[in-house]
C-alpha positions as CSV (number, residue, x, y, z in Angstrom):
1,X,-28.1,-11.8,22.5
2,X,-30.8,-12.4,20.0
3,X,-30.4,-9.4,18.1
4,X,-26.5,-10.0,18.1
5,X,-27.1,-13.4,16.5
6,X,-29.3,-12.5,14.3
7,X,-27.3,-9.5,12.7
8,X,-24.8,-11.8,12.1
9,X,-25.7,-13.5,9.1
10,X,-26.8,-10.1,7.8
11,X,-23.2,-9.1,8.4
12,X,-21.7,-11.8,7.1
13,X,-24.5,-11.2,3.8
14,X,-23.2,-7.5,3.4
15,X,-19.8,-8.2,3.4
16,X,-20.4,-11.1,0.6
17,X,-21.8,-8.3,-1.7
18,X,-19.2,-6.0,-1.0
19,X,-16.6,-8.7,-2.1
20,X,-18.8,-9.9,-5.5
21,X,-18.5,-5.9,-6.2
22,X,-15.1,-5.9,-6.8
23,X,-14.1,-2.1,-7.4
24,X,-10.7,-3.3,-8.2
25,X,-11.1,-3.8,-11.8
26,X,-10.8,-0.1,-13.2
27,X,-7.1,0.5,-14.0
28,X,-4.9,2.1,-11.1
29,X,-3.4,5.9,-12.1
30,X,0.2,5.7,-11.6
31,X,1.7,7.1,-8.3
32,X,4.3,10.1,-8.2
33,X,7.8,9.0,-7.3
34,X,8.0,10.8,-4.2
35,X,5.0,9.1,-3.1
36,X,6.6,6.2,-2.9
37,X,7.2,5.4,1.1
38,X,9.7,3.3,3.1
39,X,8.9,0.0,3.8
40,X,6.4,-0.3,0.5
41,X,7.9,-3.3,-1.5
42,X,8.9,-2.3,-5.5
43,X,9.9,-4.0,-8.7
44,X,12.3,-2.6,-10.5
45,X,13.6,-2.1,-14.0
46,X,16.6,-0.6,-15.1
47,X,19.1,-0.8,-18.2
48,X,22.4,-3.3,-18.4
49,X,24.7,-0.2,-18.0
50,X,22.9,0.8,-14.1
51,X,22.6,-2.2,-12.3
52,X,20.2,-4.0,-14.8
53,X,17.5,-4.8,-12.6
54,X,14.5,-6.7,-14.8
55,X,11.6,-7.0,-12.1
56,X,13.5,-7.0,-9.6
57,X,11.4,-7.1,-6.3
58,X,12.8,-5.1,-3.6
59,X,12.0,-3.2,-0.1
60,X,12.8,0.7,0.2
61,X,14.7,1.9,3.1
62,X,14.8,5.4,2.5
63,X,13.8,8.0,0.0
64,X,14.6,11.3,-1.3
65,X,14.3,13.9,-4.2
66,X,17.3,12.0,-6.5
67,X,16.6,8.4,-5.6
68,X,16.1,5.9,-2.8
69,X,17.9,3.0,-1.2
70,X,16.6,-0.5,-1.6
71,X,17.2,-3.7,0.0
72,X,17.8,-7.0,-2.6
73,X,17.8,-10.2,-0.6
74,X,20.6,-9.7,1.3
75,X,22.4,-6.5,-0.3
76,X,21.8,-2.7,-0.2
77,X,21.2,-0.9,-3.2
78,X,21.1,2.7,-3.9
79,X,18.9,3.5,-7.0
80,X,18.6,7.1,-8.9
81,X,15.2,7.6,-10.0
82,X,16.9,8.8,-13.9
83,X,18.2,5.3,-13.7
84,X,14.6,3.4,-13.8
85,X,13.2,2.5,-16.8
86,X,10.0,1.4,-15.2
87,X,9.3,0.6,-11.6
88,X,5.9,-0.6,-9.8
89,X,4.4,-0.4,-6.0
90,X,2.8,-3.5,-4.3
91,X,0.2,-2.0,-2.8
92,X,-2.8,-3.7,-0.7
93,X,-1.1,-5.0,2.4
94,X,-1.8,-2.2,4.1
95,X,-5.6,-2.3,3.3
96,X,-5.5,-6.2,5.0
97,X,-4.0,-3.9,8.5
98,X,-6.6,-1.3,8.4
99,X,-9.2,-4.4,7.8
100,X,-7.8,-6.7,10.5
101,X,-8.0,-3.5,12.9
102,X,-11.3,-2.3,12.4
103,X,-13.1,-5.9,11.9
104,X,-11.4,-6.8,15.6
105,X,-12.7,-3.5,17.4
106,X,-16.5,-4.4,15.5
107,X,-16.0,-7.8,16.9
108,X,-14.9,-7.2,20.5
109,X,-17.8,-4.1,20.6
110,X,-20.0,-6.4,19.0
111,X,-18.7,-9.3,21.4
112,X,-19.0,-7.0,24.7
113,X,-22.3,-5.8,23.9
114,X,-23.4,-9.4,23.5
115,X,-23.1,-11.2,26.7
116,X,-25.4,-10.7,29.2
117,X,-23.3,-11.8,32.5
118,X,-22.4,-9.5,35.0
119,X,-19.0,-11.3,35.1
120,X,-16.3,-8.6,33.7
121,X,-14.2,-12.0,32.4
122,X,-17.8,-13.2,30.6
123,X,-17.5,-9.9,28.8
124,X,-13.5,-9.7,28.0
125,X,-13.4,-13.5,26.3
126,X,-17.0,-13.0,24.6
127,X,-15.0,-9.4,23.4
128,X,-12.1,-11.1,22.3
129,X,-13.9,-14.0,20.5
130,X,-16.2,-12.2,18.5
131,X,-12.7,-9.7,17.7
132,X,-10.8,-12.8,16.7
133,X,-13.8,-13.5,14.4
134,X,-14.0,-9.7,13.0
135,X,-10.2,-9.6,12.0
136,X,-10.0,-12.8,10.4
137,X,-13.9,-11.5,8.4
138,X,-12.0,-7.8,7.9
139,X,-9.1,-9.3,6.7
140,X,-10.7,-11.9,4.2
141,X,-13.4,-8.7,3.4
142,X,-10.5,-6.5,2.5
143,X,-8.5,-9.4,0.6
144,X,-11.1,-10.0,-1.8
145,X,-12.1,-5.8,-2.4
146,X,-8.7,-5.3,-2.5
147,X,-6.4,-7.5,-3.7
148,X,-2.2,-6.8,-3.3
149,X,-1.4,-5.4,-7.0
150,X,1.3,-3.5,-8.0
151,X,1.3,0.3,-9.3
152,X,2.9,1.3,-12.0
153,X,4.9,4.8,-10.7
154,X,5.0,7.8,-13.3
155,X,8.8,8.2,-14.1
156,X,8.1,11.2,-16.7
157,X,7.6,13.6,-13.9
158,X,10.8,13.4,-13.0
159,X,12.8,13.1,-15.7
160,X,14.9,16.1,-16.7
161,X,14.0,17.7,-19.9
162,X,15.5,17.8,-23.2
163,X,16.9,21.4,-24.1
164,X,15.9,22.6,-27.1
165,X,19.2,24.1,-29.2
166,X,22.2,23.5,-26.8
167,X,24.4,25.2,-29.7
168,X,23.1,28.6,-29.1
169,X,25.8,30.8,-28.1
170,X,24.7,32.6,-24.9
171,X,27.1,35.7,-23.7
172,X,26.8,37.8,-20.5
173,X,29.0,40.5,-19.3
174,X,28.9,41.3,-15.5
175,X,30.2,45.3,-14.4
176,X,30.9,46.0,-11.1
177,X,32.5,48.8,-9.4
């Protein structure tokens, strides 16, 4: 129990370093359209003439190769990618899960390995405790490393491309027998 308690604060000391770090402040490259995933939440901006969304915060529902469909409040849209002018990505929620996960299975380890009864229920609460502990420690970890930002999404990629001289006059003859 003494070495549990004592790696503790050195824990708690690590993960203080790793939040004043801060990786998050070099500039996020901006994700492919397709990349984008139901569920993710989006802003959105798009002309007057196509729904006129200006930051429009929304949640995808499904996604394909033309577009995907959003949900507004309490309405369903369906949004072509040639339509966006710009859009973004919230991502960072999904580092706070993976936090909360891993910082509860430390804990309840850390938790298990600490109590020295022979009593199984000794063990589970001292497990669930110390798990309780390490997903409220992952989850304020992650928060701080990782703070929910949005990403700008690279539109140009999919965009089609201007032809060059459409007033070329293109003839072709087809023979068959």
């Amino acid at each position: 129990m003494k070495a549990v308690t004592t790696a503790f604060p050195a824990a708690i000391a690590t993960l203080a370093i790793l939040a004043a770090a801060n990786p998050g402040a070099a500039a996020p490259r901006p994700l492919h359209p397709y990349r984008v995933q139901t569920g993710e939440r989006v802003r959105l901006w798009t002309a007057p003439e196509h729904g006129g969304f200006e930051a429009t915060t929304a949640t995808v529902t499904a996604v394909d190769n033309t577009g995907f469909t959003v949900v507004i409040k309490d309405r369903t849209e369906l949004v072509a990618f040639t339509d966006l002018t710009r859009m973004e990505v919230g991502r960072g929620a999904r580092y706070l899960r993976r936090a909360a996960l891993l910082g509860f299975l430390v804990g309840a380890t850390a938790g298990v390995l600490a109590e020295d009864s022979r009593d199984e229920w000794d063990k589970v609460a001292a497990g669930a405790i110390y798990g309780g502990v390490g997903a409220v420690l992952g989850t304020v970890t992650a928060a701080t490393i990782w703070p929910a930002r949005w990403r700008p999404v690279d539109l140009e990629t999919i965009r089609p491309k201007p032809v060059a001289d459409r007033t070329a006059l293109r003839v072709s003859f087809t023979f068959s027998f």
